[in-house]
C-alpha positions as CSV (number, residue, x, y, z in Angstrom):
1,X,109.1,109.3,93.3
2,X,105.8,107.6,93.7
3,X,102.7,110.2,95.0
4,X,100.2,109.7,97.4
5,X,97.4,106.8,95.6
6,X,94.3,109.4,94.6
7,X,90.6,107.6,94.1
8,X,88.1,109.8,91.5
9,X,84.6,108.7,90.8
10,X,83.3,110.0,87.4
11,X,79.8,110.5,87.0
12,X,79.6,107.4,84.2
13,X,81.3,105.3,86.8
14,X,78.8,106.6,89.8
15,X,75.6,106.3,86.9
16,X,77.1,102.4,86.8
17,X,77.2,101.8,90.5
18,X,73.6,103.0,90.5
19,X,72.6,100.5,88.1
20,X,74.1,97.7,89.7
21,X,71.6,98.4,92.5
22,X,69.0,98.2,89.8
23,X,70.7,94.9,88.3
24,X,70.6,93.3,91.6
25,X,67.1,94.2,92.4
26,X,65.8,92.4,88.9
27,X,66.8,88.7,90.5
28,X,64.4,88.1,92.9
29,X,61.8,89.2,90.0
30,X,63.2,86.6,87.6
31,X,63.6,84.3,90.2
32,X,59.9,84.3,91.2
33,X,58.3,84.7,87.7
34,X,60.5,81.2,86.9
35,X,57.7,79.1,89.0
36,X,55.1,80.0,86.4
37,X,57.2,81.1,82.8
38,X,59.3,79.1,80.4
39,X,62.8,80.8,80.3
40,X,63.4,81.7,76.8
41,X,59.7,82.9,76.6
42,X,60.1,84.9,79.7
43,X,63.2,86.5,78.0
44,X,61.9,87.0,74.9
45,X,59.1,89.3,76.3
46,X,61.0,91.3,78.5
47,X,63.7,92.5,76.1
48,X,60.6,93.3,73.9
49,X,58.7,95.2,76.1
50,X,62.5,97.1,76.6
51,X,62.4,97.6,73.0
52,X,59.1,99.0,72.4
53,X,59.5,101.2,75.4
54,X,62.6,103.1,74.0
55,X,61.8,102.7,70.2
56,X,58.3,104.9,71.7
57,X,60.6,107.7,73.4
58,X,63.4,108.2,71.2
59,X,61.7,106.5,67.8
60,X,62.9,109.5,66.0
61,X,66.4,108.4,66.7
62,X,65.9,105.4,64.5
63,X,65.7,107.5,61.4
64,X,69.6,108.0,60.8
65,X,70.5,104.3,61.4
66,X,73.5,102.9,60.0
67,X,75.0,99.8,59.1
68,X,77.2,100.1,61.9
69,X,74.7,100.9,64.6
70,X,72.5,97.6,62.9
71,X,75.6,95.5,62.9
72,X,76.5,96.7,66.6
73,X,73.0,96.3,67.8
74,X,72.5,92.0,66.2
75,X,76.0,91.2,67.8
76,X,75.3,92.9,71.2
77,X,71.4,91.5,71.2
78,X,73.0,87.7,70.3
79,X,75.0,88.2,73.7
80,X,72.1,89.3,75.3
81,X,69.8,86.9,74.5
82,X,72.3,84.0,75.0
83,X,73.7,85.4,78.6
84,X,70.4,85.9,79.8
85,X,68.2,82.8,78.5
86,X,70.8,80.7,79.5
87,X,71.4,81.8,83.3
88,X,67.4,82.0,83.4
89,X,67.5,78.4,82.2
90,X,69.8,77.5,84.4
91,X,68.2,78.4,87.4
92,X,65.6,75.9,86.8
93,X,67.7,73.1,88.0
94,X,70.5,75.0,90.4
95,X,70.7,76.9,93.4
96,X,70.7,80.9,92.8
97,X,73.7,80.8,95.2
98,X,75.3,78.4,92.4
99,X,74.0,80.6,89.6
100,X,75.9,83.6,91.2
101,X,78.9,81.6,91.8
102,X,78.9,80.9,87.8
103,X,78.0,83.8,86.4
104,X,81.3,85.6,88.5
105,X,83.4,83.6,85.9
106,X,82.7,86.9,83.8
107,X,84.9,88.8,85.7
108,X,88.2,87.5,85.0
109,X,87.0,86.8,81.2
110,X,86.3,90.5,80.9
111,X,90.2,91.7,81.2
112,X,91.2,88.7,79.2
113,X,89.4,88.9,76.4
114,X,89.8,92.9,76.3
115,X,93.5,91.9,75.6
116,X,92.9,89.3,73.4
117,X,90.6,91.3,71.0
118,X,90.7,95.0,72.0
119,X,94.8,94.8,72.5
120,X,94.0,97.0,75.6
121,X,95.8,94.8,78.9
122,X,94.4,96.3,82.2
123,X,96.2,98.4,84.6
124,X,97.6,96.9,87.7
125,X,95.3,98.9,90.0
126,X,92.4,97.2,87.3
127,X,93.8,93.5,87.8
128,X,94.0,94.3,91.6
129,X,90.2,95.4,91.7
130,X,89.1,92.3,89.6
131,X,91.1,89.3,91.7
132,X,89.7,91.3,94.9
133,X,85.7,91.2,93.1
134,X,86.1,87.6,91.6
135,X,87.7,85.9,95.4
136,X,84.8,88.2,96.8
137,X,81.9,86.4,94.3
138,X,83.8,83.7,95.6
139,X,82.9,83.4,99.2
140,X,79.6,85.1,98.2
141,X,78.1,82.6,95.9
142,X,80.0,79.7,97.0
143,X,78.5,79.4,100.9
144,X,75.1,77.7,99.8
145,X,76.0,74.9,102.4
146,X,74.6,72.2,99.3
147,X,76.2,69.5,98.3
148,X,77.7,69.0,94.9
149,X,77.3,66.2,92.5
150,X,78.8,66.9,89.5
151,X,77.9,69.1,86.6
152,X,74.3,68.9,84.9
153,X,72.8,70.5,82.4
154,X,71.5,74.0,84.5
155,X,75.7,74.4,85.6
156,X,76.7,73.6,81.7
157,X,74.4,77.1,80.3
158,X,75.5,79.1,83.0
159,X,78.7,78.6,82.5
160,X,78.2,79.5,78.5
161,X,76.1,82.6,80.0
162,X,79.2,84.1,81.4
163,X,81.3,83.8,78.1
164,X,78.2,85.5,76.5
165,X,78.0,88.1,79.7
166,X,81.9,88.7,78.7
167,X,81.3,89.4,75.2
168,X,78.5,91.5,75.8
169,X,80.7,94.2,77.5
170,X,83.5,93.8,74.9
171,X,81.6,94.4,72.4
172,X,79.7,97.3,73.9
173,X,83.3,98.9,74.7
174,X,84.5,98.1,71.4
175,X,81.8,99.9,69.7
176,X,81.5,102.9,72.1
177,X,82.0,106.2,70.0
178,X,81.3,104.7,66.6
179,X,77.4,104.6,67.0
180,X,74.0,105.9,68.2
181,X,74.3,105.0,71.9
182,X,69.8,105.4,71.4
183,X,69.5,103.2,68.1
184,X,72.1,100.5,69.2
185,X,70.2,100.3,72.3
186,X,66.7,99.8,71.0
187,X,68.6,97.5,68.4
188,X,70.2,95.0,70.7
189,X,66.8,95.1,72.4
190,X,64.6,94.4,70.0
191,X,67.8,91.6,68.4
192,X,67.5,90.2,72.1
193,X,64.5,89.7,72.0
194,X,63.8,87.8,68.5
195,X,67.1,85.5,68.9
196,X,65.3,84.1,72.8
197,X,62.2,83.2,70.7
198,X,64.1,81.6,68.3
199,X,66.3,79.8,71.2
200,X,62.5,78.5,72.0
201,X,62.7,75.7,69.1
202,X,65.5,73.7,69.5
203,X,64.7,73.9,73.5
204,X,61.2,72.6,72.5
205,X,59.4,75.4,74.6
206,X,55.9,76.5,74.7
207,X,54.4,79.7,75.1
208,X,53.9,80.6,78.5
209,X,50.5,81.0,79.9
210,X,50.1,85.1,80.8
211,X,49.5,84.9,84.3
212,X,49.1,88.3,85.7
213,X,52.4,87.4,87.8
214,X,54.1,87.2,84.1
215,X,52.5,90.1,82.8
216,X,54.0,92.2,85.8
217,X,56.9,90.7,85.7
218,X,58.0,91.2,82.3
219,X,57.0,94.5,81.7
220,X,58.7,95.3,85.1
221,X,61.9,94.0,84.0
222,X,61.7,95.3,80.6
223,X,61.5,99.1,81.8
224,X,64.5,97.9,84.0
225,X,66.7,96.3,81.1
226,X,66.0,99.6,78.9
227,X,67.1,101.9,81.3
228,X,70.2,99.0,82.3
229,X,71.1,98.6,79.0
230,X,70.5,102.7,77.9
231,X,72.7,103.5,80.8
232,X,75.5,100.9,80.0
233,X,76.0,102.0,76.4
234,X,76.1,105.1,77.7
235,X,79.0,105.0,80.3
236,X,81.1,102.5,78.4
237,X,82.2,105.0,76.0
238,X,84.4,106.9,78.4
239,X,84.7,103.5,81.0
240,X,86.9,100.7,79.9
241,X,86.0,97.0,79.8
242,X,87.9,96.3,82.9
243,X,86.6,99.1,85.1
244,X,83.2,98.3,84.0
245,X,83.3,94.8,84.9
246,X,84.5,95.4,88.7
247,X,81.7,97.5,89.3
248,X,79.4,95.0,87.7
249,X,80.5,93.0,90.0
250,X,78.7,94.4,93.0
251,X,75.6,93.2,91.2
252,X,75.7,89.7,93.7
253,X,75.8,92.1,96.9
254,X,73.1,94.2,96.0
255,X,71.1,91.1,95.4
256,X,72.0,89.4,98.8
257,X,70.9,93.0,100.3
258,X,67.4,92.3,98.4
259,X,67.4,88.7,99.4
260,X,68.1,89.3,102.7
261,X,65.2,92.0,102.4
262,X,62.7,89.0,101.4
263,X,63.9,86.5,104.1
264,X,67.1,84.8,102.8
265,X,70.0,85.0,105.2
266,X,73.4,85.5,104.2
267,X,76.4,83.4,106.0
268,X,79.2,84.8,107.6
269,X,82.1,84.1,104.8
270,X,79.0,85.8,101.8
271,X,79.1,88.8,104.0
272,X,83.1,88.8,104.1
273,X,82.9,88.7,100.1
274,X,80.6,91.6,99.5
275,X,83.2,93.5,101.3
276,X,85.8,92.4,99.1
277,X,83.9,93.1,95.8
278,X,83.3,96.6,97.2
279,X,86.9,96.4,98.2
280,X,87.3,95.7,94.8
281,X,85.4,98.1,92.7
282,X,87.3,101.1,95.0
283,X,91.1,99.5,94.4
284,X,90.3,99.5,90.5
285,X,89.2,103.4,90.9
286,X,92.7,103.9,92.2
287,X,95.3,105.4,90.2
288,X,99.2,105.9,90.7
289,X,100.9,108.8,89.8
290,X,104.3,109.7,89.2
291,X,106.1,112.7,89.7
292,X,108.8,113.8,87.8
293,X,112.8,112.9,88.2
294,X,114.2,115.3,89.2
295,X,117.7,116.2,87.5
């Protein structure tokens, strides 16, 4: 006999929802500082300054790294810098309403690749919570009210972002308890950082001119991607891939709440899927229990 459906909140998953809020608020940043900065440029600096910022505070960390934590730290910096140079790119050329739209493919890659690589297949209440997020991203990003016509170069690297957004998570689950949550963060950092330099060549980009509206903007988001990615290292040790990746997704809503904040309004049907993502992120706290039968 099935029991009542209970709902608990740990303090990793809360710590997540939290940053979300952060995550969200770091679009409108990137989005402004793309009128004046090259993309892989703009990246590059940010994830150093997030580097240098943690290797500063916990640089005595750094003395006991491993071979693991390095390895860990290139692999999860290569997603990184790929995920987040190429939606940056990509919003040169598309909508952010289309960017969001394409980025959301991460959510249903998340569970499937877990699966695939981990051999850990989601929980109903999981699958539930992620079909809920991804229709919700959905009607969220898909309400722009532009026309399409046909697939260019800005929709072909955001759609490689969200394989490289996928992995990312993966690969920080799949890692959690067998390194320095400190070292692997300043690692991937600092990795981040060097491989969207190098991404600079074969795009052919220049170095940006430091405007003071750069300047700010980097170093703003790079205190903001150390504490992101200190804080996701962190709570994916004791969060699985799945579960993560539905409360990721309520990174679009906080971002129509700052949009909305600075002007943009949101239609009817976006508001309808920010409910459903939130919808979503509660059904995948939600666990079944069974009692007993009794003889």
């Amino acid at each position: 006999m099935k029991s009542p459906v209970t709902c608990k909140v740990s303090r990793q998953e809360a710590t997540l929802i939290l940053i979300t809020l952060l995550w969200g608020a770091t679009f409108l940043i990137v989005h402004h500082a793309m009128q004046t900065a090259s993309p892989f440029f703009f990246v590059g600096v940010r994830f150093a300054v997030a580097a240098l910022l943690l290797a500063a505070v916990f640089w005595q960390s750094l003395a006991g790294m491993t071979a693991k934590d390095v390895q860990a730290g290139i692999l999860i910096g290569f997603c990184i810098a790929i995920g987040y140079s190429f939606q940056t790119w990509g919003m040169q050329t598309i909508s952010s309403s289309q960017s969001a739209f394409m980025t959301a493919m991460y959510v249903p890659l998340v569970p499937l690749l877990q699966w695939i690589f981990l051999k850990r297949p989601p929980r109903l209440m999981s699958w539930c919570g992620v079909v809920l997020a991804f229709v919700g991203l959905l009607l969220l990003s898909g309400n722009s009210g532009e026309t399409s016509h046909g697939m260019g170069i800005g929709e072909y690297v955001t759609l490689l972002s969200t394989l490289a957004i996928a992995g990312e998570i993966i690969l920080i689950s799949g890692y959690a308890g067998q390194v320095d949550t400190k070292r692997v963060t300043i690692i991937q950092l600092a990795a981040a950082s060097l491989f969207s330099f190098l991404f600079m060549v074969p795009a052919g980009e220049t170095v940006s001119h430091f405007s003071p509206t750069v300047i700010l903007s980097a170093a703003g988001l790079g205190l903001m991607s150390a504490i992101i990615q200190l804080t996701m290292n962190w709570a994916q040790q004791s969060i699985s891939p799945t579960r993560a990746t539905v409360i990721y997704a309520g990174e679009p809503v906080w971002a129509g709440i700052f949009g909305r904040i600075a002007g943009e309004v949101l239609p009817s049907l976006a508001l309808v899927g920010g409910a459903l993502i939130v919808a979503g992120v509660l059904v995948s706290e939600l666990k079944i229990k069974r009692r007993p039968k009794q003889q």
